[in-house]
N, C-alpha and C positions, 0 to 999 in steps of 0.2 A: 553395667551401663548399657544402655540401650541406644543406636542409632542415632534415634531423633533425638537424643539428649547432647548430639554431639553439634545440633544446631542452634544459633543464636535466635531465630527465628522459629516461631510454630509450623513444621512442615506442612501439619495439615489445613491450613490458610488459606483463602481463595486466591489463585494467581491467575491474570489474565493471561488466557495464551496470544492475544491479537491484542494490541493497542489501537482504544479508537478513542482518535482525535476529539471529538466532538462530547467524549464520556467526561465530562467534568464534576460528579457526587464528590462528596468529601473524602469518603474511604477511595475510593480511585488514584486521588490528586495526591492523597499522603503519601500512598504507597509510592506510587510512582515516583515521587521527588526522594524519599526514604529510601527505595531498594535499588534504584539508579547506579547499574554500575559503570563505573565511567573506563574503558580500559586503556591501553597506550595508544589505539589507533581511535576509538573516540575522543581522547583529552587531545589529538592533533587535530581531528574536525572543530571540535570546540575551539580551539586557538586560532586555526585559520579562520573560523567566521568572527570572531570576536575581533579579532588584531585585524582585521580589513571594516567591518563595522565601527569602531572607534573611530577609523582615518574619515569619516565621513561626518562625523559631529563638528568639525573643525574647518574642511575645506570640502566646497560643493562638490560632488563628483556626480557622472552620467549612471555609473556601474552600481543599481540601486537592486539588479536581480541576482539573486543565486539558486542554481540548481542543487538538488540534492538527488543523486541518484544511484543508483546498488542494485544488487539481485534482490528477487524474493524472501523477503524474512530476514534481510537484512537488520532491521532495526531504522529503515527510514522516517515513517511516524513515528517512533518514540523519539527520535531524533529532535523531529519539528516540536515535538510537544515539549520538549523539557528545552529547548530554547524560547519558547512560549513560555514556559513557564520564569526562565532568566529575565529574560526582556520586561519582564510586568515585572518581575519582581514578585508574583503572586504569595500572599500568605495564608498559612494553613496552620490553623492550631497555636496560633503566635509566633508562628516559625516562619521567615521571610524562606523564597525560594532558595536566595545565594545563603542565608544561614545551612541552610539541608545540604549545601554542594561545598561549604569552607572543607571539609576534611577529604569531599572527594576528587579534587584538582589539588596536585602538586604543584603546581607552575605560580608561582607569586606571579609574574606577567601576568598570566591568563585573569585571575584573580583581580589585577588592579584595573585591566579591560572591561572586566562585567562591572564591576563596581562602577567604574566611568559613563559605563553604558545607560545603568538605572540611573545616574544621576546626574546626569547630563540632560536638563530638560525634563520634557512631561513625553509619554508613547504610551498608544491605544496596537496594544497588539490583535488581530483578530485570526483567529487557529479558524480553519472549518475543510470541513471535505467538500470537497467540488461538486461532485455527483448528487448529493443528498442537498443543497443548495439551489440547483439548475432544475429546468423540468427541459421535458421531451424538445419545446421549442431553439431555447439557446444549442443544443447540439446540430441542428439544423441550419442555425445562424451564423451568420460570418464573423459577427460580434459578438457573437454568444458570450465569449471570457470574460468580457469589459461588463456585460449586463450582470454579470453573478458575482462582479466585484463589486458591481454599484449597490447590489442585495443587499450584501453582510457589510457593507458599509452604511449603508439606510439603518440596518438591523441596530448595528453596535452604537446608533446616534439615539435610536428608541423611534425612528419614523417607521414606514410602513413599505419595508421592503418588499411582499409581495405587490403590490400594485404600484411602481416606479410615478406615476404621475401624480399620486396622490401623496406620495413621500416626497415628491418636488413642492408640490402644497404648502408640504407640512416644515420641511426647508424654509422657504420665503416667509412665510410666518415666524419663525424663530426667527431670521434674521432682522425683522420687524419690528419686533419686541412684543408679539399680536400671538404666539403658538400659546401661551397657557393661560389666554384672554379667551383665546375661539376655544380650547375645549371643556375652561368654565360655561361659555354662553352656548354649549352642546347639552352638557349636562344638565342647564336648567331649563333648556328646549324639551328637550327627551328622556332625562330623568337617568339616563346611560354615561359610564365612561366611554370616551369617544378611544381611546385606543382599542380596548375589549369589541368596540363595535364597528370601528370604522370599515373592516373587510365585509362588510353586507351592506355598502352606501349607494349599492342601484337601488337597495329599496327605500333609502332615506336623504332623497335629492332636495323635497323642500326642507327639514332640517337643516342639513349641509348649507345649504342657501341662508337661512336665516342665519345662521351661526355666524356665518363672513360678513354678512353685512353687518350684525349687532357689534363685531368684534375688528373691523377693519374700513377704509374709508370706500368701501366698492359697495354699491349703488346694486339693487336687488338685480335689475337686470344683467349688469356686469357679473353677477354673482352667476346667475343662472347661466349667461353665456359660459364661463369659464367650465362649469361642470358638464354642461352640453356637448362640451369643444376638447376636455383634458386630455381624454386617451388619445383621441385622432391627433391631435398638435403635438404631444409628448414624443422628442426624440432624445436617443442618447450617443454621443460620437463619443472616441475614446479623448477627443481633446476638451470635452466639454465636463467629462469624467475627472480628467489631469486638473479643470481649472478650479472645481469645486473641491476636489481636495486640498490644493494652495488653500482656497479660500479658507477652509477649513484650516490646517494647520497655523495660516500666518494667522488666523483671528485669536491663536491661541500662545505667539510669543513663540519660544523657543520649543516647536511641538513638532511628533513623528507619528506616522502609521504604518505598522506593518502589518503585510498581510502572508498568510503563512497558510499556504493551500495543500493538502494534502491530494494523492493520486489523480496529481491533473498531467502527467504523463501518458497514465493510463486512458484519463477521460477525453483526451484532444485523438490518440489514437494515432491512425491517417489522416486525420480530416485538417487538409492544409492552411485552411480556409480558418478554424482556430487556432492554429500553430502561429501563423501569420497576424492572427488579433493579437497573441499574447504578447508577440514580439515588439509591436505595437507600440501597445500599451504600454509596457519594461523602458522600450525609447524615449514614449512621452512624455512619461514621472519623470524620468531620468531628465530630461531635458527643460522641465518646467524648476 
């Protein structure tokens, strides 16, 4: 007998030596939930976030943040990822997430938590690395944290997180009933999908203009003021951040978002000034 025949697994099989968050392929997302080993001091992190997350579906609490943190190579992104992947409940190959985890938790508790968790309600999880998210300016900003939440929050709605004021746009239109009126009356302006195109709209202002007026009760001039005017007027506070996500969740009933940032330890650094935003922000969810 040979070695490798003493494994359940193909040894010679591509194994990632780095988990990265944001790798979401099929063959990735299998493995990961498949070869996830959970051992006695992970099946306690798992219980303690799970058995404090359940207490929250029930009765409001302020304590909406948790730190996850370790040495190097610890295992902290895989961590995030494979409670990302609980929390959605994500399926792969017809196989729910908590079906791949029934045999790997012994804890019936832990077990009737997650279960609680996915079903308690609708939640939009959003995994992403911080760094690959932000550009040069947010680390320079005092709000920087809040603006790279508002990103992958714009993102995961399908608006246009790179350009925050045009994803404000594209906000007020949906809640309208007017977002997939205006990007009918785009396409038959310009013969373009307005999402594929909308990030090159300095060069397509009288477009843009006719669309809102054909598709909304604003008057061409109104139209054209508002494009003139969007970026300079566009601000973002972290309470104006906290109000549209209420907005968002209570529109949808018994509904959550989380958000699951990887190496934003690493990416705030020294810099007080985002350490200070994030804390912030964690207060004013917590408190809305």
């Amino acid at each position: 007998m040979k070695i490798e025949e003493l494994f359940q697994k193909n040894i010679y099989r591509n194994i990632n030596g780095v988990i990265k968050v944001e790798q979401d392929d099929y063959d990735n997302v299998y493995q990961e939930l498949d070869e996830y080993v959970v051992t006695k001091e992970m099946d306690k992190h798992f219980h303690d976030f799970f058995s404090s997350y359940v207490k929250s579906l029930d009765y409001k609490t302020d304590k909406i943040g948790v730190w996850v943190s370790g040495f190097f190579g610890s295992g902290k992104s895989h961590f995030i990822k494979i409670l990302s992947y609980l929390l959605a409940n994500k399926t792969v190959d017809g196989k729910t997430s908590l079906q791949f985890f029934q045999d790997k938790f012994q804890d019936e508790m832990l077990l009737s938590d997650i279960k609680r968790a996915i079903t308690k309600g609708t939640t939009d999880v959003i995994l992403f690395f911080i760094d690959s998210k932000s550009d040069a300016l947010n680390k320079s900003d005092k709000e920087g944290i809040v603006r790279v939440f508002m990103k992958v929050f714009n993102d995961m709605q399908g608006y246009c997180g790179e350009i925050p004021w045009l994803s404000d746009l594209e906000r007020q239109l949906d809640k309208r009933g007017q977002y997939s009126l205006f990007k009918d009356k785009y396409k038959a302006i310009t013969g373009q999908d307005w999402v594929e195109n909308r990030e090159s709209f300095y060069f397509d202002s009288d477009n843009i203009v006719k669309a809102l007026t054909e598709s909304t009760d604003m008057s061409e001039e109104a139209a054209r003021k508002w494009y003139d005017t969007g970026e300079k007027n566009y601000t973002l506070s972290i309470e104006k951040f906290a109000r549209i996500l209420m907005d968002y969740c209570n529109s949808r009933g018994d509904h959550r978002v989380i958000f699951l940032v990887d190496e934003i330890g690493q990416y705030i650094g020294d810099n007080t000034d985002l350490m200070l935003n994030l804390q912030t922000l964690t207060e004013d969810l917590g408190r809305m």
